[in-house]
C-alpha positions as CSV (number, residue, x, y, z in Angstrom):
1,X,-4.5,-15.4,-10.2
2,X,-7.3,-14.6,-12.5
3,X,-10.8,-14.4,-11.4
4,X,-11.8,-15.7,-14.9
5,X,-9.8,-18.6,-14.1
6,X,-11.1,-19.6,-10.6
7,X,-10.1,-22.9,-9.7
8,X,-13.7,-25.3,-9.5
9,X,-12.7,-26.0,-5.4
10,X,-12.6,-22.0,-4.6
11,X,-15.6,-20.7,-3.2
12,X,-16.6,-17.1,-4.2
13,X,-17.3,-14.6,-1.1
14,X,-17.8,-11.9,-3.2
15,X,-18.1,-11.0,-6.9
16,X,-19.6,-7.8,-8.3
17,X,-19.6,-5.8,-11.2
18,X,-19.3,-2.2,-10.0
19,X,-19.3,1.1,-12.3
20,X,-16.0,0.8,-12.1
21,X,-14.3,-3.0,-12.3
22,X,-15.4,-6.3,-11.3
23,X,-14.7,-7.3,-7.7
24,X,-14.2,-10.8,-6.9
25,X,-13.0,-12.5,-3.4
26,X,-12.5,-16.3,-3.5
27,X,-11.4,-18.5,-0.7
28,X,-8.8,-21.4,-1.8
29,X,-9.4,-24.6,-0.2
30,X,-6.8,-24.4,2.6
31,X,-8.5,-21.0,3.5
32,X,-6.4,-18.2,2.2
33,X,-8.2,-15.3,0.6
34,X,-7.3,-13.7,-2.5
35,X,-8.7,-10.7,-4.3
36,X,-9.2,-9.9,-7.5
37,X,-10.3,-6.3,-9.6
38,X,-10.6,-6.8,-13.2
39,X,-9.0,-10.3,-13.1
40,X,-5.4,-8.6,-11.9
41,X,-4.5,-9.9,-8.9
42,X,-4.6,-7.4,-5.7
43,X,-3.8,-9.7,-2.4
44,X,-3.4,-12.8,-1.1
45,X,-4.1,-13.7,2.3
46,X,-0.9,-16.0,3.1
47,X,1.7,-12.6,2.2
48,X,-0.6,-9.9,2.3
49,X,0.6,-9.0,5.6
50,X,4.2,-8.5,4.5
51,X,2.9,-6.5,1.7
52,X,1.2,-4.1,4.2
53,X,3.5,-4.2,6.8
54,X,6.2,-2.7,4.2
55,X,3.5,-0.3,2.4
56,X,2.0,1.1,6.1
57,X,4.3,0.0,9.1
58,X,7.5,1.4,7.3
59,X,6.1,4.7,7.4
60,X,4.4,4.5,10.9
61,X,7.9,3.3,12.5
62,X,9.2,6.6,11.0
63,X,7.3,9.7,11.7
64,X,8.3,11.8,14.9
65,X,4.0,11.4,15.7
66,X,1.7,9.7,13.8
67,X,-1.9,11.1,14.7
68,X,-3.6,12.2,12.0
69,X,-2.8,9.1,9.2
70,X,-4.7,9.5,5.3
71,X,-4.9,6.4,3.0
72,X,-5.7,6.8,-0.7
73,X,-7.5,3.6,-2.1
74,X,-7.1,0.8,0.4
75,X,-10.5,-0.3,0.3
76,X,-9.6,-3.5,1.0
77,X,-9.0,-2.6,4.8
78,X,-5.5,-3.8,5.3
79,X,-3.7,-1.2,5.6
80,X,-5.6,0.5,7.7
81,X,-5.4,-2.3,9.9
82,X,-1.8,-2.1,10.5
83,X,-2.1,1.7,11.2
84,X,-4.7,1.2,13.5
85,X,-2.5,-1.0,15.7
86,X,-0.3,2.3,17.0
87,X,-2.0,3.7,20.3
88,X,-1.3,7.3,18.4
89,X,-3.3,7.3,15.8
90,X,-6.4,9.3,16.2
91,X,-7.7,9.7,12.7
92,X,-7.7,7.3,9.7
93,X,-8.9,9.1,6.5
94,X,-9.7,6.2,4.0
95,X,-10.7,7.8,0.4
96,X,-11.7,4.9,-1.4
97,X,-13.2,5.0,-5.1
98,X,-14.9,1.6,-5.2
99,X,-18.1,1.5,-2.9
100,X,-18.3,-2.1,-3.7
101,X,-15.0,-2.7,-2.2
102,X,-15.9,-0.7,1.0
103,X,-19.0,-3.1,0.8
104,X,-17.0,-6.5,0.4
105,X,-14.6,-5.2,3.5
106,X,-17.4,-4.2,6.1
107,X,-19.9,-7.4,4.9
108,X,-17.6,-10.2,4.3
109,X,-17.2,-12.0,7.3
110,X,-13.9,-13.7,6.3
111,X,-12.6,-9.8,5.6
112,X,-14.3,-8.7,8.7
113,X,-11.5,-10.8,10.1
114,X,-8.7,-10.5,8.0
115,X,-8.9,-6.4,8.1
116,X,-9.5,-6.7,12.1
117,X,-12.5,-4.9,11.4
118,X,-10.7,-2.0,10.5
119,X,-13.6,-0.5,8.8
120,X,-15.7,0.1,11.9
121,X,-13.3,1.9,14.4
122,X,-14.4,5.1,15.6
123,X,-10.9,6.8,14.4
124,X,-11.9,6.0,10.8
125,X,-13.1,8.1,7.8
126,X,-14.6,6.8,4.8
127,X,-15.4,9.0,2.3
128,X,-15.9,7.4,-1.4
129,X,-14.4,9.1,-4.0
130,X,-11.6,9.6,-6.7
131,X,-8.2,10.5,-5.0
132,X,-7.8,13.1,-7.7
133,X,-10.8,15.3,-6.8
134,X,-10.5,14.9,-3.4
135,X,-7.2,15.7,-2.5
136,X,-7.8,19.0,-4.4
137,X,-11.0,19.9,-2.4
138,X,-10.1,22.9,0.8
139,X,-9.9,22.9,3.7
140,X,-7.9,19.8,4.4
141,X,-6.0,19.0,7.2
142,X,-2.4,18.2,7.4
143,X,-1.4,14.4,7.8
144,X,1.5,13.2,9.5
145,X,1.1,10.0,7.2
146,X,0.2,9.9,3.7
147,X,-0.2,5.9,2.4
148,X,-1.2,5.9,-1.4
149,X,-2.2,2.0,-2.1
150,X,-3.6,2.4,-5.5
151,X,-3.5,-0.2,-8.1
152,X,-0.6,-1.0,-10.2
153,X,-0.6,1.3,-13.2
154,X,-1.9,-0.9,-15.6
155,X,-3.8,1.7,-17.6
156,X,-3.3,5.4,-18.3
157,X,-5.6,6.8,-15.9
158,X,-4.0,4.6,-13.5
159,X,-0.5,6.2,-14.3
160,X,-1.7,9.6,-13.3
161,X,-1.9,8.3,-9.5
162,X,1.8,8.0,-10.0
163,X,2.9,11.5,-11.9
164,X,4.0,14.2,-10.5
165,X,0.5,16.3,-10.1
166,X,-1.0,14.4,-8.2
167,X,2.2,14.1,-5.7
168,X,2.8,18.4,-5.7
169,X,-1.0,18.1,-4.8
170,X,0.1,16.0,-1.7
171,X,2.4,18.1,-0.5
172,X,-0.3,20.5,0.1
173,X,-1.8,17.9,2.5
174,X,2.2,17.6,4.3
175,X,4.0,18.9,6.9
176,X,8.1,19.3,6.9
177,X,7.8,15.9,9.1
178,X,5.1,14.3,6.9
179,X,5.6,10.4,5.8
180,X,4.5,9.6,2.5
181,X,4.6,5.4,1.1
182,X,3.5,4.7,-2.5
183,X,3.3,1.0,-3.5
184,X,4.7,1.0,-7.0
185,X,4.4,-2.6,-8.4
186,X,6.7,-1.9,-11.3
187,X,10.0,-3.3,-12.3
188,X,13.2,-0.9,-12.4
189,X,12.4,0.2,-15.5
190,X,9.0,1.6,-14.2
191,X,10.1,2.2,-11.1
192,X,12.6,5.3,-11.6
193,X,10.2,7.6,-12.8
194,X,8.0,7.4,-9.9
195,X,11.0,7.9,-8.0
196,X,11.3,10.9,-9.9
197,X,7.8,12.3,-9.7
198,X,7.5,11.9,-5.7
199,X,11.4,13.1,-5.0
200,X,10.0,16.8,-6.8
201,X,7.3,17.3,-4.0
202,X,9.6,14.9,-1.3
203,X,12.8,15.6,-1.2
204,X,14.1,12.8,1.0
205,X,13.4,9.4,-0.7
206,X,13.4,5.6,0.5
207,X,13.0,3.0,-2.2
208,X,12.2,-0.5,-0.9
209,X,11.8,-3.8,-2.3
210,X,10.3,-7.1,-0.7
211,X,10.1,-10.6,-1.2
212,X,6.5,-11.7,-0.2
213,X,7.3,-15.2,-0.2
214,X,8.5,-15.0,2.9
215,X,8.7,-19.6,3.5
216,X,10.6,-19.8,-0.5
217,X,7.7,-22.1,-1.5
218,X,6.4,-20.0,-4.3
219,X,10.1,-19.0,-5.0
220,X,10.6,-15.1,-5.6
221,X,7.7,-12.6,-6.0
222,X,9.1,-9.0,-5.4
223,X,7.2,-5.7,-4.4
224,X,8.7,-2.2,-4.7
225,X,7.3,1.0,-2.6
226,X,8.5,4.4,-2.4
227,X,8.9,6.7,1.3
228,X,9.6,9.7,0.8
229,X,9.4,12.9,3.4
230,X,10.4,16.7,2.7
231,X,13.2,16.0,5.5
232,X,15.2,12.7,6.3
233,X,13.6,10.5,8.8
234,X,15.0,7.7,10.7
235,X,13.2,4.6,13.0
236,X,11.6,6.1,15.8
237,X,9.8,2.9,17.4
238,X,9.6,-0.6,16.9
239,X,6.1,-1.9,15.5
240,X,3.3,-3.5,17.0
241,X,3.4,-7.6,17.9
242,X,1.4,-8.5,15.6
243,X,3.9,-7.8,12.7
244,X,5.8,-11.2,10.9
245,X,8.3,-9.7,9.2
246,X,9.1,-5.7,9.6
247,X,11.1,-4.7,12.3
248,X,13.1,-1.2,12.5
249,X,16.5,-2.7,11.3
250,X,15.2,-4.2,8.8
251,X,13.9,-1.3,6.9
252,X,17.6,-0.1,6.2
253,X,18.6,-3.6,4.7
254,X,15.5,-3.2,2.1
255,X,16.0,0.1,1.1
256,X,17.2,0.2,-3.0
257,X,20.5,1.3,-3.1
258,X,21.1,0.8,-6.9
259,X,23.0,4.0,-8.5
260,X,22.7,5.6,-11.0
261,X,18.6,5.2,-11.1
262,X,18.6,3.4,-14.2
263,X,19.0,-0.2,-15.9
264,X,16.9,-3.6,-14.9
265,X,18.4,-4.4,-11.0
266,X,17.4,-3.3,-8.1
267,X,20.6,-4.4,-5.2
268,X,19.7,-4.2,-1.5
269,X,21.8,-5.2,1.5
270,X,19.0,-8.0,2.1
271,X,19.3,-9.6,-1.3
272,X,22.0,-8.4,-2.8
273,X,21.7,-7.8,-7.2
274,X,17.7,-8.9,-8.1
275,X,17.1,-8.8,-12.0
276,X,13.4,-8.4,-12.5
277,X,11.8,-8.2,-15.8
């Protein structure tokens, strides 16, 4: 949904013209949020949870001991949320570009709410600044989860979050036990390559794809993310309650299992052949 086309019964929370895109939050009239940067859609309150739940649970339920957890973009507070709910965690980086989505999260009361106030636990980082520079800067630590949820690359400096520089410079943040998740948002076509650019740094890879629409009332709307580690992982622990959809088993039933890496299907054990263009 389009912020330029805002329905006349939304209400707008939040709308600002930063230095870097236009941020608007509007409330539908049944009460679910949605979020717009630059008039491309970013989240919806009624699925965002099973967008995050595959984009920061999936890698949670997977590391041998997720302490030290770094999120790249995320502004929004949502998936730091969900990696705040593990009792391990004991330090949530957040590097976040936009200060005026930072500002939205920790002043909106409706996001206050949605984001479980994510923003203000004493675990949690917040620096603001481009991912680029400040995953090159010393004297970082190592993270034991690595969650990249940029935007979709809908512009060539938005594709370099999703070459293979920026993911070698990761690895220099990793361990040999490190979890890395990427949310893609591409179709198969799009999707390889970024297979391709984090399997160079990562050697063991875990494609995944979603439906969102998890009652069928909107139909089919399909996410893709990537997990990769420099060693194979497996389900270590089941999530927290307060997850709808992800549960360990389920994360082998999602995985992308199409072969050879090419073409315009992605097949899973969940849905079987999906054809998205």
């Amino acid at each position: 949904m389009s912020s330029s086309l805002t329905r006349a019964d939304e209400r707008i929370l939040f709308d600002r013209q930063s230095a870097y895109q236009r941020v608007v939050l509007a409330e539908e009239p049944g009460g679910h949020l949605n979020l717009t940067l630059d008039d491309v859609w970013q989240f919806r309150s009624q699925d965002e949870q099973v967008f995050h739940e595959v984009l920061a649970d999936t890698p949670m339920l997977l590391a041998p001991d997720p302490r030290r957890v770094l999120i790249l973009g995320g502004g929004d507070g949502l998936a730091l949320r969900n990696v705040l709910r593990y009792p391990s965690v004991e330090l949530a980086s957040l590097c976040e570009l936009d200060p005026a989505v930072i500002e939205m999260t920790r002043e909106v009361p409706e996001m206050v709410a949605l984001s479980e106030g994510a923003l203000a636990d004493p675990r949690v980082e917040v620096e603001i600044a481009d991912a680029r520079d400040w995953i090159r800067r010393g004297d970082r630590p190592r993270y034991d989860v690595i969650i990249c949820d940029f935007p979709a690359a809908t512009s060539a400096a938005l594709a370099d979050l999703f070459a293979a520089p920026l993911f070698a410079a990761l690895a220099e943040l990793a361990h040999d036990q490190t979890l890395i998740s990427i949310q893609v948002s591409q179709d198969p076509a799009g999707f390889w390559p970024v297979c391709a650019a984090v399997e160079a740094s990562f050697a063991w890879l875990c494609p995944l794809l979603v439906n969102l629409d998890l009652d069928g009332s909107e139909g089919h709307d399909w996410a893709d993310f990537i997990v990769a580690s420099p060693r194979p992982q497996r389900v270590r622990r089941e999530p927290p309650p307060a997850t709808r959809l992800l549960r360990g088993e389920l994360i082998e039933r999602l995985r992308i299992r199409t072969a050879p890496r090419r073409g315009d299907v992605f097949e899973t054990l969940e849905y079987g052949r999906v054809e998205i263009r």
